[in-house]
C-alpha positions in Angstrom: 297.7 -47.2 86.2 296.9 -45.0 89.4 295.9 -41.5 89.1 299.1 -39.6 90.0 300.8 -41.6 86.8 297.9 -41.0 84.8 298.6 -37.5 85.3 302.4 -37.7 84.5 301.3 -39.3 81.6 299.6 -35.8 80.2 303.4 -33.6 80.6 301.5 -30.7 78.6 298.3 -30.3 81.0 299.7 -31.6 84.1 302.9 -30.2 83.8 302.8 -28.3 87.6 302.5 -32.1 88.9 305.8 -33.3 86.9 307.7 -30.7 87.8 306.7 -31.2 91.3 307.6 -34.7 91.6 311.2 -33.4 90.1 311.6 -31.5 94.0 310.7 -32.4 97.2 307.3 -33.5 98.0 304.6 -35.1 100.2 301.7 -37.2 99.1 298.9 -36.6 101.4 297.2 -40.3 101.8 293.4 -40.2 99.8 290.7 -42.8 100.5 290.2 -44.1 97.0 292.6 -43.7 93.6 290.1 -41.1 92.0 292.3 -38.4 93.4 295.9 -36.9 94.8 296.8 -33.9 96.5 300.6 -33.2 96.6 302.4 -30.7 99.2 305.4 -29.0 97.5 307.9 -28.3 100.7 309.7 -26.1 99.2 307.2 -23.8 98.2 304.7 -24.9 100.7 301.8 -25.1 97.6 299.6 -28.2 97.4 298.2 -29.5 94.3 294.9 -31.3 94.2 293.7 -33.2 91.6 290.5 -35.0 91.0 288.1 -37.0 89.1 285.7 -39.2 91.0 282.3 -37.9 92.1 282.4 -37.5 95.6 283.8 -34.0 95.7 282.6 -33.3 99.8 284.9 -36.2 101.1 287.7 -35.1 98.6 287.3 -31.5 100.1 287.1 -32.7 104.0 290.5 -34.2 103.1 291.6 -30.8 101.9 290.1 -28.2 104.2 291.6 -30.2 107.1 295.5 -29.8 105.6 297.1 -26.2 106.6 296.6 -25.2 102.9 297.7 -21.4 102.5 298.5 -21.8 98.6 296.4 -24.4 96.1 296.8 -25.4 92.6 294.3 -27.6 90.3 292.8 -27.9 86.8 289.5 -29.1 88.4 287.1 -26.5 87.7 284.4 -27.8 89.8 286.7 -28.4 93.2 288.3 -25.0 92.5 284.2 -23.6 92.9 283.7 -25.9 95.8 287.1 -24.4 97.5 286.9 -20.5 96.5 285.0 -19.4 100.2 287.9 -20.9 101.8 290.4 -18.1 100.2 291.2 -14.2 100.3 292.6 -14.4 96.1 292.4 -17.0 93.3 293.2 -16.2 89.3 293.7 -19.0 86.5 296.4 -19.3 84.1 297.7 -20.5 81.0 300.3 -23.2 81.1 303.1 -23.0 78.7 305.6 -25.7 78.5 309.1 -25.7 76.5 308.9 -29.2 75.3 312.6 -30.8 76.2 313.4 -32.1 72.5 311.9 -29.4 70.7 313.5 -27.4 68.2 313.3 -23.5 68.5 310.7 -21.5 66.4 312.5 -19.4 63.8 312.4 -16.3 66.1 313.6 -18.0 69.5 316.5 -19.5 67.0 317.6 -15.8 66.3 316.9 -14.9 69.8 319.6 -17.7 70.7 322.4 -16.5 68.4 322.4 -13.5 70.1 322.9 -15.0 73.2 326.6 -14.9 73.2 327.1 -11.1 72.8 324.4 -10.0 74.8 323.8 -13.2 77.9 321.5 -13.3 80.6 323.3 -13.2 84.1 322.2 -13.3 87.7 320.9 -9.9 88.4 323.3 -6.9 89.6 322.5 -6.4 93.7 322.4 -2.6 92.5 319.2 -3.3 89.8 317.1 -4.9 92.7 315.4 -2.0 94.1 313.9 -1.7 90.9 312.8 -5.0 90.2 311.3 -4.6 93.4 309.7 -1.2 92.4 308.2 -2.9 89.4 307.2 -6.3 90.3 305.8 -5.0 93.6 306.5 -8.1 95.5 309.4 -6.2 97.7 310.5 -9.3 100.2 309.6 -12.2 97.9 312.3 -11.1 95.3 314.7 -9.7 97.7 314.3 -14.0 98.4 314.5 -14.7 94.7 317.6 -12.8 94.3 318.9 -14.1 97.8 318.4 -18.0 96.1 320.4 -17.1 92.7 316.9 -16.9 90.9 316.6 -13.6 89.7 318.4 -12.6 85.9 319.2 -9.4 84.2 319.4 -9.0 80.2 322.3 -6.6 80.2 323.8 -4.7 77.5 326.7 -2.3 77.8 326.6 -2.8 81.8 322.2 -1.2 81.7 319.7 -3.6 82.8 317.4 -4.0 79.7 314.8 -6.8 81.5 314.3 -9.3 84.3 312.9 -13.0 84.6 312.9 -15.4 87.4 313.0 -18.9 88.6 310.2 -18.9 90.7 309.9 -21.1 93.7 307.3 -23.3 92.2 310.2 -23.8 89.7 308.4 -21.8 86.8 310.0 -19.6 84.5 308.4 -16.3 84.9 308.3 -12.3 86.6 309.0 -11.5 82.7 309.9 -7.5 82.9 311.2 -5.7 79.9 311.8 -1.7 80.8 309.7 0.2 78.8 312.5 2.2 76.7 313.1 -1.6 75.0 310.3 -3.1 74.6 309.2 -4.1 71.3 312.6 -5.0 69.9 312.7 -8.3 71.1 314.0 -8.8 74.1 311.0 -10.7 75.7 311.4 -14.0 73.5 315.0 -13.7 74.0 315.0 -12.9 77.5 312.5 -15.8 77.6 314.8 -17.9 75.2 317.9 -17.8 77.3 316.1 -18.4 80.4 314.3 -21.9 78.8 317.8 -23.0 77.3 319.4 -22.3 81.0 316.9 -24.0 83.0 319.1 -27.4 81.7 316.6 -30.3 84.0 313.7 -31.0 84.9 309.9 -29.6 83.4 310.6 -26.1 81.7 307.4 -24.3 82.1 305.7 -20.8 82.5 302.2 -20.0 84.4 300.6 -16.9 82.5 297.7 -15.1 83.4 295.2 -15.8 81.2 294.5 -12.6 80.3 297.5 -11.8 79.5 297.3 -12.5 76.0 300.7 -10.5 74.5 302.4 -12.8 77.1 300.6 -16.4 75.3 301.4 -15.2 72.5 305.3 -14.6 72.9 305.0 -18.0 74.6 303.5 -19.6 70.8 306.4 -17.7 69.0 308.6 -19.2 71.2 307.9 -22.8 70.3 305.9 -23.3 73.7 302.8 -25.8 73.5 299.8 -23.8 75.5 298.3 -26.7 77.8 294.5 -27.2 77.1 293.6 -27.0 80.9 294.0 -23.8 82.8 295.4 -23.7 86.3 293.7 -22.1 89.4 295.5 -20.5 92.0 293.4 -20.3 95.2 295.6 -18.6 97.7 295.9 -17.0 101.3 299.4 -16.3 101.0 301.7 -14.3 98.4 304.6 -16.5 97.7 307.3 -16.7 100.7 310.6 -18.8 101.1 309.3 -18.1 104.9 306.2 -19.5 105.4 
């Protein structure tokens, strides 16, 4: 078994290499089978993975790619990489297995669904996401690519979530007149059960832990490994 399907093998800790090799991708040629670094083209992230011992020739590999935006559960290359980057954070993987049954409260989230759906977000409501997710241009993209949904009720935007272009589920916004009724785990809910193919996953900060724990009541597994994002570059559909 080579290393890339060794990964696949783990769809719970590795889950941001599965869902890549769902979209278009590169495999940028290693030396030996001890590791793989993948280049998203849609998202323009690459994902290195590692577990042999000869982390300066794995890194020359690396440093010599036009990497703006890096993903990897290796702790020890994510330390040998950090100089070479203006931002990095870790987070939490949660993953919607396919086959699972809903927890009790995602179950009453879903039979709500009918009377109160999620939609793609009203052009009108965007200047506010924008406002509050502070990412003006990148979901002015979202919205532009049919990725961005509103939880209305009675025509008023109650809360947000996005497809984002690493194809997690995510940009979870409830306003703060609604929040704790609810409407996160269903928000949440509706967006799992639309998201029909494919690896149905979220990235959460890892201090974020209201957020992990939604994610639990929801019936999401929480990945052992965490995932650091070493970064140059905010997220752009332009570069």
């Amino acid at each position: 078994m080579d290393f890339l399907q060794e990964l696949t093998q783990d769809k719970i800790n590795y889950a941001h290499v599965c869902s890549a090799l769902e979209h278009p991708y590169k495999i940028v040629d290693c030396p030996s089978n001890e590791g793989v670094i993948i280049h998203c083209t849609v998202s323009n992230v690459h994902i290195a993975e590692y577990k042999g011992t000869d982390y300066s020739s794995f890194c020359k590999i690396l440093k010599s790619l036009p990497v703006t935006r890096l993903q990897t559960t290796n702790k020890k290359l994510q330390q040998l990489l950090l100089s070479d980057f203006k931002h990095h954070y870790d987070c939490i993987q949660a993953i919607f297995p396919e086959n699972a049954a809903l927890s009790s409260q995602s179950a009453v989230a879903e039979k709500s669904l009918s009377s109160s759906p999620l939609c793609l977000l009203h052009k009108e409501d965007l200047p506010y996401v924008q406002k509050t997710y502070e990412m003006d241009e990148y979901m002015c993209q979202l919205y532009e690519h049919n990725r961005l949904f509103g939880w209305y009720e009675n025509n008023t935007l109650i809360g947000y979530v996005a497809f984002h272009i690493d194809e997690t589920v995510g940009a979870l916004f409830v306003k703060p007149e609604f929040r704790k009724q609810g409407y996160g785990i269903k928000i949440m809910t509706q967006a799992f059960l639309n998201y029909k193919t494919g690896t149905r996953f979220a990235q959460i900060i890892d201090h974020n832990l209201s957020s992990i724990a939604m994610h639990k009541k929801m019936g999401c597994i929480i990945a052992d490994k965490k995932i650091s994002w070493l970064y140059n570059q905010e997220y752009n559909y332009n570069n």
